[in-house]
VOTOR-170754 format. One record per residue (C-alpha): residue in one letter; x, y, z. Coordinates in steps of 0.25 Angstrom, whole numbers, padded with zeros to 4 digits, always signed. Each point is the difference from the previous one (the first is absolute). Example, Ala and Ser with C-alpha at 12.3 -4.5 7.8 and 13.67 -1.06 7.14 Angstrom:
# VOTOR-170754
A+0049-0018+0031
S+0006+0014-0002
This chain:
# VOTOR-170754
X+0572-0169+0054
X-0007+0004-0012
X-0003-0009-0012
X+0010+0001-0012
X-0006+0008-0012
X-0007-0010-0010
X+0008+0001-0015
X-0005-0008-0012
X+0014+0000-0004
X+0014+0002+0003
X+0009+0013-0005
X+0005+0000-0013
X+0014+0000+0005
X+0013-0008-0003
X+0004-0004+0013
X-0011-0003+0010
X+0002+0005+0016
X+0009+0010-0004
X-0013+0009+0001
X+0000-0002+0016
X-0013-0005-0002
X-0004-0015+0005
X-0006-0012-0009
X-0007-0014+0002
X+0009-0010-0003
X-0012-0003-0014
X+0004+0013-0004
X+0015-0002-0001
X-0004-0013-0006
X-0006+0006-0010
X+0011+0010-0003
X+0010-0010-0001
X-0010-0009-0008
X+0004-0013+0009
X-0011-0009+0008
X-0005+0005+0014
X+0009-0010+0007
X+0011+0003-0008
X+0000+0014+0004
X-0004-0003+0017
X+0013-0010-0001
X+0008+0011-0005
X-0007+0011+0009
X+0002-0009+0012
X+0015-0001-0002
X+0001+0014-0002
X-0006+0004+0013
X+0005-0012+0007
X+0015+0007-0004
X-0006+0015+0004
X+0001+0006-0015
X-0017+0000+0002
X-0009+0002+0011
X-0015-0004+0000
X-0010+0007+0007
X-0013-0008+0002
X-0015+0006-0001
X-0011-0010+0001
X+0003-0011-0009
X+0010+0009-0008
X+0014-0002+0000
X+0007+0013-0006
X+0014+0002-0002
X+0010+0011-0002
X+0015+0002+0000
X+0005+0000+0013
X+0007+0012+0001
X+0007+0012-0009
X+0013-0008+0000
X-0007-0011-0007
X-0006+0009-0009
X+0014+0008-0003
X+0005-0016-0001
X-0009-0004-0012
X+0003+0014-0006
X+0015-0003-0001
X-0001-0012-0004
X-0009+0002-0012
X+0008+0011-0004
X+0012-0009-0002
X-0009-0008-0008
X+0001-0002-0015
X-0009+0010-0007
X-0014-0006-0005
X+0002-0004-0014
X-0016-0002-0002
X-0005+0012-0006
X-0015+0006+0005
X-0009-0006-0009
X-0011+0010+0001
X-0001+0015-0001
X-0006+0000+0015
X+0011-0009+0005
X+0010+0009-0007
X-0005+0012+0008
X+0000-0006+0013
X+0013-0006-0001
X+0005+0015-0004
X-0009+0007+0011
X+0009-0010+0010
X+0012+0004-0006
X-0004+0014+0000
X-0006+0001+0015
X-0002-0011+0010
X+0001-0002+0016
X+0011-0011+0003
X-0008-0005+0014
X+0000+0013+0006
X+0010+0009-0005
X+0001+0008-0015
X+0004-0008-0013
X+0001-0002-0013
X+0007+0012-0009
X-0006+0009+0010
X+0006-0005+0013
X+0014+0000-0007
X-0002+0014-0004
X-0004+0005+0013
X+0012-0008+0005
X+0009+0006-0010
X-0004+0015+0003
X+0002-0002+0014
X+0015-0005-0002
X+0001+0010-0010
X-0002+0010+0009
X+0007-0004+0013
X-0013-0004+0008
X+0005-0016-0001
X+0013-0007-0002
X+0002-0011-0006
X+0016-0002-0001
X+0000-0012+0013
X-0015-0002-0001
X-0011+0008+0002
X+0000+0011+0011
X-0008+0013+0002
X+0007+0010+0000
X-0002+0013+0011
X-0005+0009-0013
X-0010-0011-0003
X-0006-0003+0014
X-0002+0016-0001
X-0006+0000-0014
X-0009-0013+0006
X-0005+0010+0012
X-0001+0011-0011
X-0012-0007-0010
X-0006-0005+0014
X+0005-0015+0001
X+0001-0005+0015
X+0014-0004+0001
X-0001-0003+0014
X-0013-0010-0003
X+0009-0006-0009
X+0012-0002+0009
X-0008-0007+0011
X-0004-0012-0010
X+0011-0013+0002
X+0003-0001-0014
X+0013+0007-0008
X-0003+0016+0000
X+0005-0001-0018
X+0003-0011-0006
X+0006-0003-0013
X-0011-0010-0009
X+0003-0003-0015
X-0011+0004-0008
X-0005-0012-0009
X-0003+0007-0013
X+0010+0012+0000
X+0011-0009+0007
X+0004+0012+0009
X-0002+0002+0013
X-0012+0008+0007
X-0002+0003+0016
X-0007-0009+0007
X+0001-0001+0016
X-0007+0007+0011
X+0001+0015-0011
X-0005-0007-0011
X-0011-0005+0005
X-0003+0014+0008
X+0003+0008-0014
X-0010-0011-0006
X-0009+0003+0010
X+0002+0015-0002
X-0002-0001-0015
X-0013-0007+0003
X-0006+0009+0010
X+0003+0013-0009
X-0007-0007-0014
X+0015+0003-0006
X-0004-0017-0003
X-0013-0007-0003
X-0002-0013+0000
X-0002-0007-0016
X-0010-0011+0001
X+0002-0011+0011
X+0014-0002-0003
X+0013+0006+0006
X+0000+0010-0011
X-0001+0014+0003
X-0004+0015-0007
X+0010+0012+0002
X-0010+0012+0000
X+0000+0011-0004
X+0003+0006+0014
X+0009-0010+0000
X+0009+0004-0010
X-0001+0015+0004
X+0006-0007+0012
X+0011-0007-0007
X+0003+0011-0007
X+0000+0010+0012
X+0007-0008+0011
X+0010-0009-0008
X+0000+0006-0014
X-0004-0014-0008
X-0007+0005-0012
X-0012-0006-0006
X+0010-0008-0012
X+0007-0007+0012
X-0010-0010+0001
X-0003-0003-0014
X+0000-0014-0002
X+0007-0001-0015
């Protein structure tokens, strides 16, 4: 196994491990702004009741959520949360918080005003359900195929094929589950996304919006964050 990537500092990003990305236990510490042994009491309880799971390298003990449903848990449950009432209190902070809101990943799948777009204009236009839950409709399993997502790929994984996940900022759903992750993927592979620093934020480019544009119809305005 290789050695995990050195980083002076962690990502500029609201809520830690929702980047997929693993972290020393003095690094959440330090996000959270509690003690080293505070934070490994609370780790430890957390991977003792399977919400974490540590990976060890050398000395190093890094951690990361468990699993994409712990990761669609914390989702939902911040998104019933009350709204922050602190405001930003510098112009930088200001722009990241609207970058997140604007663009993020939530673990692995789309979120943020994009994810819920996408979402939207796939209900929209019959490619997924969302009257009992999600489900993939035949027409979107074919539009899948038609801008080169392996469906089948994303069938053989254990986990929900869609699945419903309220988003934390727009308070609507976006797709997570076995497609979202595979679009996300997608999006990625194609640079219709970028990364934004070394956070969960993300960039629609310009290819990306042509692709909006072309395979869903979402124009540019649909993502404006007011």
């Amino acid at each position: 196994m290789g050695a995990w990537p050195t980083r002076t500092r962690p990502p500029a990003s609201r809520h830690w491990l929702l980047d997929g990305r693993a972290w020393t236990a003095s690094e959440l510490a330090r996000a959270a702004q509690v003690s080293r042994p505070t934070a490994t009491e609370h780790l430890n309880r957390l991977v003792e009741g399977g919400l974490l799971a540590e990976m060890r390298q050398g000395r190093h003990r890094y951690l990361m959520l468990a699993s994409d449903r712990t990761a669609h848990l914390i989702e939902e449950l911040t998104a019933h949360a009350p709204a922050a009432l602190v405001p930003p209190r510098t112009l930088s902070q200001s722009s990241a918080n609207r970058a997140l809101a604007r663009a993020r990943t939530c673990y692995d799948h789309l979120a943020g005003r994009l994810g819920v777009t996408v979402t939207q204009a796939m209900t929209h236009r019959g490619l997924l359900r969302q009257d009992a839950g999600f489900a993939l409709t035949d027409d979107g399993a074919a539009w899948l195929a038609q801008i080169g997502v392996d469906l089948a790929a994303a069938q053989s994984s254990r986990r929900p094929l869609v699945l419903s996940c309220l988003d934390f900022t727009e308070r609507r759903p976006h797709l997570a589950g076995a497609v979202g992750a595979a679009l996300h993927r997608h999006f990625l592979a194609r640079a219709w996304v970028v990364p934004v620093g070394s956070g969960r934020a993300l960039r629609v480019t310009d290819e990306g919006g042509a692709a909006l544009r072309d395979h869903l119809g979402v124009a540019p305005g649909d993502l404006t964050i007011c």
